[in-house]
C-alpha positions in Angstrom: -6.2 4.6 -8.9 -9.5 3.7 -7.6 -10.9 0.2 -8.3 -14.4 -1.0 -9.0 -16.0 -3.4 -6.2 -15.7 -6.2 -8.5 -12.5 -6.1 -8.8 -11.6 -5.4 -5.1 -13.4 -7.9 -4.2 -11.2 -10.5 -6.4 -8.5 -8.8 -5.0 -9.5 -9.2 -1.3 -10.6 -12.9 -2.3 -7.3 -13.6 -3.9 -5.4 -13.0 -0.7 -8.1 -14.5 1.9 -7.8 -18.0 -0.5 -3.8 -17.6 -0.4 -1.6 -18.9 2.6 1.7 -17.6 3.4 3.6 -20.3 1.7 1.8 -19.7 -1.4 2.5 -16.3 -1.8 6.6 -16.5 -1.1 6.6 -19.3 -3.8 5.1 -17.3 -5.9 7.0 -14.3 -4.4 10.3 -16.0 -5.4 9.3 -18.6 -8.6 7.4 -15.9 -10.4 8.7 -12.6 -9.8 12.5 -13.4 -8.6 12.6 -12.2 -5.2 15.5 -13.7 -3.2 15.2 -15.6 0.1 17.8 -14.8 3.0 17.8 -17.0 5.4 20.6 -15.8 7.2 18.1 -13.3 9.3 17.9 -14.8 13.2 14.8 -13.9 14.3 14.0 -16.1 17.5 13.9 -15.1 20.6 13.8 -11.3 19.6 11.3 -8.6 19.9 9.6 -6.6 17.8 7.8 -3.1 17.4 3.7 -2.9 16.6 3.8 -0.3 14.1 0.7 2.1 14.5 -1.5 3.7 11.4 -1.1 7.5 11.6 -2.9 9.7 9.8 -2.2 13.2 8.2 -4.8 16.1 8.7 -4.0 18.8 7.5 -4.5 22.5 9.4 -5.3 24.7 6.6 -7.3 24.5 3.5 -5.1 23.8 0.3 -8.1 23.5 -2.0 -8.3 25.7 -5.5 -11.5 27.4 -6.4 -11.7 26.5 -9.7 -14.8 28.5 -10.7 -12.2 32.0 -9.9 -8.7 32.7 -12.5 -7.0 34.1 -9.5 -7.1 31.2 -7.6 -5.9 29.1 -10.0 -1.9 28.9 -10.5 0.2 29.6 -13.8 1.6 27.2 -15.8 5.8 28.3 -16.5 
């Protein structure tokens, strides 16, 4: 789905305006998510996870303007 700027940008406003607080309250009030509290966290360390990206080797594209380029429906 690809969204207009307008409403990106309330989006992206939304969650600059928001604090962390905020969005568990509403997390758990609103939609029911639970809170587990029984996690111990301190004194542990955790992993950066990296973006990756997929790029592909070989074109997978159709030529749509050719019929024998295009695949058959069952």
């Amino acid at each position: 789905m690809k969204l207009d700027k307008n409403i990106k940008d309330k989006i992206d406003n939304y969650f600059q305006n928001i604090t962390a607080e905020e969005l568990c309250n509403i997390a758990v009030n609103k939609y029911g998510f639970k809170v587990n509290i029984d996690i111990e966290i301190d004194n542990q360390s955790f992993n950066v996870i990296e973006q990756n990206f997929y790029v592909s080797n070989t074109d997978n594209s159709i030529d749509v303007n050719t019929i024998n380029s295009m695949p058959l429906a069952a």
